[in-house]
Every structure is written in structure tokens, then in C-alpha cells.
C-alpha positions, 0 to 999 in steps of 0.5 A, spaced: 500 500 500 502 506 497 503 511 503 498 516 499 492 512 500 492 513 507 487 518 505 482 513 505 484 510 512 485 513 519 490 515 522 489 515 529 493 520 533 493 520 541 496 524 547 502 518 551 504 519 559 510 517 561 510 511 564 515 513 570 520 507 569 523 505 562 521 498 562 517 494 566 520 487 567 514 480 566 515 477 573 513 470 575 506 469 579 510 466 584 517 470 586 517 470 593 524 466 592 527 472 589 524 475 596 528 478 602 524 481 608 524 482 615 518 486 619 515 486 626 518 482 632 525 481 629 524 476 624 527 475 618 526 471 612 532 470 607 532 469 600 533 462 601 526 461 606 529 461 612 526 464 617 528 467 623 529 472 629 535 476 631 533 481 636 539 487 634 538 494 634 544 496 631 546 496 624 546 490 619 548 489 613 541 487 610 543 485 603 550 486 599 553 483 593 559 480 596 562 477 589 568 480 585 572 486 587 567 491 585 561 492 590 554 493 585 550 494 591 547 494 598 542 495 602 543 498 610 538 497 615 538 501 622 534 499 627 531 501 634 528 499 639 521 501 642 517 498 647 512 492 644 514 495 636 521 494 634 522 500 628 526 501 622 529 508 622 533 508 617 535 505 610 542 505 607 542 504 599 549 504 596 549 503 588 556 504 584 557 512 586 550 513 589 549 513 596 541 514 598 539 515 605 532 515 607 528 516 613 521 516 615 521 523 613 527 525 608 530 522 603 538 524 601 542 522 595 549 523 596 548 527 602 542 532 597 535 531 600 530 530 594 523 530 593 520 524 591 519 521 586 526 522 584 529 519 577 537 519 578 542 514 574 537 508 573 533 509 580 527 511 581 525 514 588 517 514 589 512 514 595 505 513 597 502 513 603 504 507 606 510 505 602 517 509 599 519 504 594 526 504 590 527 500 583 534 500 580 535 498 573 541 493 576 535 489 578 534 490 586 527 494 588 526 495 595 520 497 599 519 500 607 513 501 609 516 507 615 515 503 620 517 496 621 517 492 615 522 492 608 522 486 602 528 487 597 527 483 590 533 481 586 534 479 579 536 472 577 542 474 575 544 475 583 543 468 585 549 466 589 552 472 590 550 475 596 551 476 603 548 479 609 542 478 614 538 476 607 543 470 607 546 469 601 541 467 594 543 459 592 538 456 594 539 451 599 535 454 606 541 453 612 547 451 608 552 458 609 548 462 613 546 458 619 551 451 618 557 452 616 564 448 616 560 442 620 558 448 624 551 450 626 551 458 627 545 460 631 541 466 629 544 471 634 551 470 632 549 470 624 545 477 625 552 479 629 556 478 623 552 482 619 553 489 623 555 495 620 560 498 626 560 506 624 565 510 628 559 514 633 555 508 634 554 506 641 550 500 640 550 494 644 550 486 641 545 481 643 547 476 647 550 469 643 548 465 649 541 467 648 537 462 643 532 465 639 532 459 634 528 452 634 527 452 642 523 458 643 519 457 638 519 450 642 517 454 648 511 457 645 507 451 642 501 453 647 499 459 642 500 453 636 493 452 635 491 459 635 496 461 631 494 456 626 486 458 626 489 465 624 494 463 618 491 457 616 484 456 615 479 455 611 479 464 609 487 463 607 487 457 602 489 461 597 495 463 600 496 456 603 495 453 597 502 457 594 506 457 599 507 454 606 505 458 612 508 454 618 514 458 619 509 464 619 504 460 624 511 459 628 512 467 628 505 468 630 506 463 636 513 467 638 509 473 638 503 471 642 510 467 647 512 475 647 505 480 648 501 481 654 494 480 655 490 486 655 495 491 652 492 493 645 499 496 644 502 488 645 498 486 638 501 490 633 507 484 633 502 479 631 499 483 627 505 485 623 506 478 622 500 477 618 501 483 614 508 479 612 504 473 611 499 477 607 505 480 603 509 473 602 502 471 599 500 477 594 507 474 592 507 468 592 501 469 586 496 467 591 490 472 594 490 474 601 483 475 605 481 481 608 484 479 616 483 485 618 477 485 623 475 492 627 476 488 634 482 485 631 489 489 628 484 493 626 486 499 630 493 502 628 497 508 631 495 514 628 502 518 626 498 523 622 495 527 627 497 523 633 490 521 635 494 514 638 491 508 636 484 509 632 480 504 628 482 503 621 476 506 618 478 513 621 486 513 617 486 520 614 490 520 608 496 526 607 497 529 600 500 536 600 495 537 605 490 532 610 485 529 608 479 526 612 476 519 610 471 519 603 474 526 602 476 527 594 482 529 591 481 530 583 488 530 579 490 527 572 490 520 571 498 520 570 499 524 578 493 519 581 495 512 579 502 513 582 501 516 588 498 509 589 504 506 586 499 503 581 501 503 573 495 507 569 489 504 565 492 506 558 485 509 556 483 514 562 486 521 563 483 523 569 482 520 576 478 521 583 483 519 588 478 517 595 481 517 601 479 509 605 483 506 611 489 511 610 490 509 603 488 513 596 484 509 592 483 511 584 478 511 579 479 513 573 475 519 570 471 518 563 474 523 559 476 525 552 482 522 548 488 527 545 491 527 539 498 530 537 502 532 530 508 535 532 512 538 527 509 536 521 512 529 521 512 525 528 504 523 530 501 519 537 496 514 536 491 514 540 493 509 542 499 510 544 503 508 538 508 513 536 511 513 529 513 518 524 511 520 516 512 524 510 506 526 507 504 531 500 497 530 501 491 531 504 489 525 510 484 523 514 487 524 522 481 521 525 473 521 523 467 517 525 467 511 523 459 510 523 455 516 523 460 521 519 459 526 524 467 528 524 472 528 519 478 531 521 484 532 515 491 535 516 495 537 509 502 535 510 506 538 505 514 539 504 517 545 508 519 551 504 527 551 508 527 543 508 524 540 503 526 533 506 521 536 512 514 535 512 510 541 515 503 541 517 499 547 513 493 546 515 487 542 518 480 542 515 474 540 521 468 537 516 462 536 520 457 531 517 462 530 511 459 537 508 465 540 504 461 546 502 462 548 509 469 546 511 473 549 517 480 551 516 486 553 520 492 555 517 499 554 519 500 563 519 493 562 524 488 565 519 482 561 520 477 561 514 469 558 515 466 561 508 470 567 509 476 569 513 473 570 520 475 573 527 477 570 533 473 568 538 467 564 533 462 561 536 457 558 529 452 553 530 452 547 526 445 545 524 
């Protein structure tokens, strides 16, 4: 087919947002393996599925490639102590020559605070309500909630090339990080290994002789029933179906060993143990049920106008300003969907972002579709599509299809100065297909409706 007989079809044209990352690699349905996390009352999960818990409060080594002579990457973890809910308070991501510190309320990259979301070198920095998020291209993503909980994901290319609190990516659970040289190594000696001195760093190391390994969890088997009730009933066979949830059951039990009846404040570790396992499950490619219940990890502490600890429903949500529960916050579609961390529908451009539980939820809005001819040659789809033509002609850019309401031509021709060029000198807007009443727009910005007009002009087409 000739390029000039484009004049017998359309060419659809369309306004493309950026989506904030270049590409977007197709994961498994299930990548817990490719998963380190720690949450909640010291527990940790390695790369390799071990689960286990190291009470420190200084800072760790969390992850790092530790092959070769050149460090690509590593993650740092401070932790402090606060009675009843141990919280990360700062994590530190080196990649090459870039340093990116962040803390609940700042981010710095090499030592300059930033505003999110921030692109620089291959790493994208972005937030939401719950989470500040890092994806390098490298391929390392890591996700902290402010609080007590951070995953990091890493590519397949970093299998057995790491080391730190996450254990070392090969595969095998124990060997190298609890057994090594015939030698079993308890959790508290292999966090210890993993600190990071700093010259003012006054922290103090668990205590060795302490056993926080299969013996503690021995001494909690009381709570094993309740604990199974909670994680592995009938509600969760979704996600017990895609990964085992014994070592979270044993993890709910150390933390049933750890609270005290009575006290709210004394539920939140159990309950960051669910919200782990709920985490894992949605990895996992399973789907996790709504576990949540007003009487039960239905109150959280309230870190936005420090109300202490009220029911969930009653979260406010923080953009800019605060915003009460079902408040509404209007914003392009492109703004809105990433201030949930949610890729955008491709055919939406405006969204309702509401305000539920302390979390913004979005919908996007009806609204028109945008075309775009740029420079004469290069044309967006409204689609998407983006693509360059030369032309010498009339062509149709879009018109309807069934009732010919709309025709709307563009005349591309060759530019005076550059002949190879192609300069857009006209469009022509046909309402009803009548060619004896045409619209015309010059490129010298002369308009003509059977005879040159002034703006503004208003007609009614009848």
C-alpha cells in the first residue's frame, strides 16, 4: 500500500504519559524466592526461606553483593528499639557512586535531600502513603513501609552472590548462613556478623548465649493452635495453597510467647506478622483475605495527627495537605495512579483519588482522548503508538467511523527551508462530511469558515 492512500484510512493520533520507569520487567506469579524481608518482632526471612529472629538494634548489613572486587550494591538497615514495636529508622542504599539515605521523613542522595519521586542514574525514588519504594535498573527494588517492615527483590542474575542478614541467594535454606564448616551458627551470632560498626555508634550486641532459634519457638507451642486458626484456615487457602505458612504460624506463636494480655499496644507484633504473611502471599501469586477485623489489628497508631491508636476506618490520608476519610482529591490520571504506586489504565486521563483506611484509592475519570502532530512529521496514536511520516497530501487524522459526524484532515506538505521536512499547513474540521462548509486553520493562524473570520467564533452547526 502506497503511503498516499492513507487518505482513505485513519490515522489515529493520541496524547502518551510517561510511564515513570523505562521498562517494566514480566515477573513470575510466584517470586517470593527472589524475596528478602524482615518486619515486626525481629524476624527475618532470607532469600533462601529461612526464617528467623535476631533481636539487634544496631546496624546490619541487610543485603550486599559480596562477589568480585567491585561492590554493585547494598542495602543498610538501622534499627531501634521501642517498647512492644521494634522500628526501622533508617535505610542505607549504596549503588556504584550513589549513596541514598532515607528516613521516615527525608530522603538524601549523596548527602542532597530530594523530593520524591526522584529519577537519578537508573533509580527511581517514589512514595505513597504507606510505602517509599526504590527500583534500580541493576535489578534490586526495595520497599519500607516507615515503620517496621522492608522486602528487597533481586534479579536472577544475583543468585549466589550475596551476603548479609538476607543470607546469601543459592538456594539451599541453612547451608552458609546458619551451618557452616560442620558448624551450626545460631541466629544471634549470624545477625552479629552482619553489623555495620560506624565510628559514633554506641550500640550494644545481643547476647550469643541467648537462643532465639528452634527452642523458643519450642517454648511457645501453647499459642500453636491459635496461631494456626489465624494463618491457616479455611479464609487463607489461597495463600496456603502457594506457599507454606508454618514458619509464619511459628512467628505468630513467638509473638503471642512475647505480648501481654490486655495491652492493645502488645498486638501490633502479631499483627505485623500477618501483614508479612499477607505480603509473602500477594507474592507468592496467591490472594490474601481481608484479616483485618475492627476488634482485631484493626486499630493502628495514628502518626498523622497523633490521635494514638484509632480504628482503621478513621486513617486520614496526607497529600500536600490532610485529608479526612471519603474526602476527594481530583488530579490527572498520570499524578493519581502513582501516588498509589499503581501503573495507569492506558485509556483514562483523569482520576478521583478517595481517601479509605489511610490509603488513596483511584478511579479513573471518563474523559476525552488527545491527539498530537508535532512538527509536521512525528504523530501519537491514540493509542499510544508513536511513529513518524512524510506526507504531500491531504489525510484523514481521525473521523467517525459510523455516523460521519467528524472528519478531521491535516495537509502535510514539504517545508519551504527543508524540503526533506514535512510541515503541517493546515487542518480542515468537516462536520457531517459537508465540504461546502469546511473549517480551516492555517499554519500563519488565519482561520477561514466561508470567509476569513475573527477570533473568538462561536457558529452553530445545524
Amino acid at each position: 500500500m502506497k503511503w498516499s492512500t492513507l487518505a482513505h484510512c485513519v490515522l489515529v493520533l493520541a496524547l502518551t504519559w510517561g510511564l515513570h520507569v523505562n521498562a517494566i520487567r514480566v515477573r513470575r506469579s510466584n517470586h517470593v524466592d527472589n524475596i528478602c524481608s524482615m518486619w515486626g518482632n525481629f524476624h527475618f526471612k532470607t532469600f533462601d526461606g529461612d526464617i528467623y529472629q535476631f533481636p539487634g538494634t544496631c546496624e546490619y548489613n541487610l543485603v550486599s553483593d559480596c562477589q568480585g572486587t567491585l561492590q554493585t550494591f547494598s542495602v543498610h538497615v538501622k534499627r531501634g528499639h521501642f517498647p512492644g514495636n521494634p522500628q526501622i529508622t533508617r535505610v542505607l542504599v549504596t549503588l556504584g557512586d550513589l549513596a541514598i539515605e532515607i528516613t521516615k521523613n527525608l530522603v538524601m542522595v549523596n548527602s542532597e535531600i530530594v523530593r520524591l519521586p526522584h529519577y537519578v542514574a537508573g533509580v527511581l525514588l517514589e512514595q505513597n502513603a504507606i510505602y517509599t519504594k526504590l527500583f534500580a535498573k541493576l535489578g534490586l527494588s526495595v520497599m519500607w513501609n516507615r515503620e517496621d517492615a522492608i522486602m528487597v527483590e533481586l534479579d536472577m542474575k544475583y543468585v549466589n552472590h550475596t551476603c548479609g542478614l538476607c543470607g546469601d541467594f543459592n538456594g539451599i535454606p541453612i547451608y552458609n548462613e546458619f551451618l557452616s564448616e560442620d558448624r551450626e551458627i545460631g541466629p544471634v551470632e549470624f545477625g552479629n556478623k552482619n553489623r555495620i560498626h560506624g565510628p559514633n555508634d554506641y550500640c550494644e550486641d545481643p547476647y550469643e548465649g541467648d537462643d532465639f532459634g528452634q527452642t523458643t519457638v519450642d517454648k511457645c507451642q501453647a499459642f500453636r493452635a491459635e496461631c494456626s486458626e489465624l494463618l491457616a484456615n479455611e479464609t487463607w487457602s489461597s495463600c496456603t495453597m502457594a506457599l507454606s505458612a508454618e514458619p509464619y504460624i511459628q512467628a505468630c506463636m513467638v509473638d503471642k510467647c512475647w505480648s501481654r494480655p490486655g495491652d492493645i499496644e502488645d498486638t501490633v507484633p502479631l499483627c505485623t506478622t500477618l501483614s508479612e504473611y499477607s505480603r509473602q502471599c500477594s507474592h507468592a501469586g496467591g490472594t490474601p483475605p481481608n484479616w483485618r477485623k475492627p476488634n482485631f489489628c484493626g486499630t493502628v497508631f495514628d502518626d498523622i495527627s497523633e490521635r494514638g491508636c484509632i480504628p482503621q476506618e478513621q486513617c486520614q490520608c496526607k497529600h500536600d495537605q490532610i485529608y479526612n476519610p471519603a474526602d476527594v482529591l481530583l488530579m490527572d490520571d498520570k499524578q493519581c495512579w502513582v501516588l498509589v504506586a499503581v501503573v495507569p489504565p492506558v485509556d483514562s486521563a483523569l482520576c478521583s483519588s478517595v481517601c479509605e483506611q489511610g490509603k488513596w484509592a483511584c478511579e479513573s475519570l471518563p474523559s476525552p482522548g488527545m491527539c498530537a502532530v508535532e512538527e509536521g512529521s512525528h504523530f501519537t496514536s491514540f493509542d499510544g503508538k508513536e511513529f513518524t511520516f512524510h506526507g504531500d497530501c491531504y489525510y484523514v487524522l481521525s473521523k467517525d467511523c459510523v455516523g460521519s459526524t467528524f472528519t478531521v484532515l491535516g495537509q502535510l506538505m514539504p517545508c519551504v527551508a527543508q524540503e526533506t521536512d514535512t510541515c503541517l499547513k493546515s487542518i480542515v474540521l468537516l462536520l457531517n462530511d459537508d465540504k461546502n462548509n469546511a473549517l480551516v486553520i492555517k499554519e500563519d493562524g488565519i482561520v477561514r469558515h466561508n470567509g476569513e473570520i475573527a477570533l473568538p467564533y462561536t457558529t452553530v452547526h445545524k
